[in-house]
C-alpha positions in Angstrom: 0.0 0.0 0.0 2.9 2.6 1.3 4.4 1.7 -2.2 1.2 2.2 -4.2 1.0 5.9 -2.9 4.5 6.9 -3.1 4.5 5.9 -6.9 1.5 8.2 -7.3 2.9 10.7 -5.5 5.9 10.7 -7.9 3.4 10.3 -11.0 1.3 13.5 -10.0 4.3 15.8 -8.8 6.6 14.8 -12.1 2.8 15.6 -13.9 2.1 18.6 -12.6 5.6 19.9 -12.8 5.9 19.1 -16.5 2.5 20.9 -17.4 3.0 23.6 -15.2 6.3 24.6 -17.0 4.5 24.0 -20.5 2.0 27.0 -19.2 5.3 28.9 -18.0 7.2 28.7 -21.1 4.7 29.2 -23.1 3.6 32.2 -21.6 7.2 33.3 -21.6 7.0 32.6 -25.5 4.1 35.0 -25.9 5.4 37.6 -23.8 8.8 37.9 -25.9 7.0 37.7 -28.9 4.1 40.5 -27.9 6.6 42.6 -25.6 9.3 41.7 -26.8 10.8 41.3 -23.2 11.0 37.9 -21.6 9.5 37.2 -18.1 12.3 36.8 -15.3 9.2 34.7 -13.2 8.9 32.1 -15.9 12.2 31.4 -16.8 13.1 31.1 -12.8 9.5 29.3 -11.7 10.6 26.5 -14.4 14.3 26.1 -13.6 13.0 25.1 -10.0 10.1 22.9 -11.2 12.5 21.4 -13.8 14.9 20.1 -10.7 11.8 18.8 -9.2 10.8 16.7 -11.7 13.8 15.7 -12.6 14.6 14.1 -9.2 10.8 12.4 -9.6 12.3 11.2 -12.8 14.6 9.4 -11.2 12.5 7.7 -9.3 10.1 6.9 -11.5 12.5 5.3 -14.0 14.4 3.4 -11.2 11.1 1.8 -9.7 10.7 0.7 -13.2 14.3 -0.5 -14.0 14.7 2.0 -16.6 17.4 4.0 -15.4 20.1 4.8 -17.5 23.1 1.6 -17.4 25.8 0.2 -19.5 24.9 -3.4 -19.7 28.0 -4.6 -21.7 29.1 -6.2 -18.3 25.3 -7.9 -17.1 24.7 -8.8 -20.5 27.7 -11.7 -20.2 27.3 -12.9 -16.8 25.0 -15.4 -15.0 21.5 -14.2 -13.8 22.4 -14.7 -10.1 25.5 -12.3 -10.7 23.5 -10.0 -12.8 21.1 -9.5 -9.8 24.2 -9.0 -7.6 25.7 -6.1 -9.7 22.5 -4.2 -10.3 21.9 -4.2 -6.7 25.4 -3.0 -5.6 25.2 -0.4 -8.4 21.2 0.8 -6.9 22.9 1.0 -3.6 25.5 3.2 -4.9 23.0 5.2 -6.5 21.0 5.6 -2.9 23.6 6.4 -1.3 24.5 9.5 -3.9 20.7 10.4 -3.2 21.3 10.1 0.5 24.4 12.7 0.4 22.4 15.1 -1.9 19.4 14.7 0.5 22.2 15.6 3.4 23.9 18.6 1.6 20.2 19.6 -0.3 19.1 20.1 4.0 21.9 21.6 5.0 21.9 24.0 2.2 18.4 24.9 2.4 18.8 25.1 6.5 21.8 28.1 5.1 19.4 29.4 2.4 16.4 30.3 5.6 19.0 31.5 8.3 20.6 33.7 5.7 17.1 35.2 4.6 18.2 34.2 0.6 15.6 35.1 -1.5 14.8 34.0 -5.5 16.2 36.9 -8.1 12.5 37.5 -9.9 10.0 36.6 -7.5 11.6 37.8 -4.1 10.3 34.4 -2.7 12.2 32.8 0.1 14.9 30.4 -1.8 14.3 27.8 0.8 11.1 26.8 -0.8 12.0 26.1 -3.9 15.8 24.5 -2.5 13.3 22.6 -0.6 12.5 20.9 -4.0 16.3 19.0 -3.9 16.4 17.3 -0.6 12.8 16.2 -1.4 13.4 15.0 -4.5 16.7 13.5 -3.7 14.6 11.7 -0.7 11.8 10.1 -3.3 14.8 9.0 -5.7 16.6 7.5 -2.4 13.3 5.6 -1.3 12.7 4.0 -5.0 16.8 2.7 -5.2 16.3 1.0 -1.7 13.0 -0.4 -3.0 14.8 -1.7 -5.8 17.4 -3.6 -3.7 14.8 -4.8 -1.4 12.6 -6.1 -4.7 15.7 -7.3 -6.5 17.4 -9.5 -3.3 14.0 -10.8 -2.8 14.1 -12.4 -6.2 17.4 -13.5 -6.4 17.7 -16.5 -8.5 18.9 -19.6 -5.7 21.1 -21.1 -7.9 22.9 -20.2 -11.4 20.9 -20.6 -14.7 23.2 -21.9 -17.4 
């Protein structure tokens, strides 16, 4: 069930971010093209939302086993082995999320105690370097998942 609703959770934020910046760039389109001035706002609002999804990217594609991998090594070894590498390379790849969860806090911890605030907007730069730590968090959660999924069906003994 918890696994159900994190997947959606992923699904709808990586949706919403992806047609929220089609209405931002969009608009930013039309307001060069009638003003002839671009819109600091929707360049900015869709840097952020594009790090968001991004992260929700990740997740989504390693829940799936899509993720990006060079599988001229796993392609010549025995399933068992095969198992064993892509779950030492998911844990490598959760523990990179962990230390950008880490830093992401700690930098977003700096970015409130120092007051920073976005160049466009004037909005506190916390909330929106909020969005890495998160992010970094759901990507974390969906490698572990991974492992645990990929252990559990680990082939007993070695196919020939």
């Amino acid at each position: 069930m918890y696994n159900k609703i994190v997947q959606y959770i992923e699904k709808f934020v990586a949706c919403v971010c992806v047609v929220l910046m089609s209405v931002l760039v969009f608009t930013g389109v039309i307001a060069r093209w009638v003003f002839n001035h671009s819109l600091a706002v929707t360049d900015e609002m869709s840097t952020y939302l594009f790090v968001l999804m991004s992260f929700m990217g990740t997740a989504i594609a390693a829940r799936r086993g899509a993720h990006l991998g060079l599988s001229i090594v796993t392609d010549r070894v025995k399933p068992r082995t095969r198992v064993i590498i892509q779950a030492v390379m998911y844990g490598a790849s959760a523990f990179f999320c962990l230390l950008i969860v880490i830093f992401g806090v700690q930098m977003v911890v700096s970015q409130y105690q120092l007051g920073q605030e976005t160049a466009a907007m004037q909005w506190p730069e916390w909330i929106y370097g909020s969005f890495v730590p998160v992010g970094a968090l759901f990507a974390m959660l969906a490698f572990v998942q991974g492992i645990v999924d990929m252990l559990k069906d680990l082939p007993k003994k070695e196919e020939k």
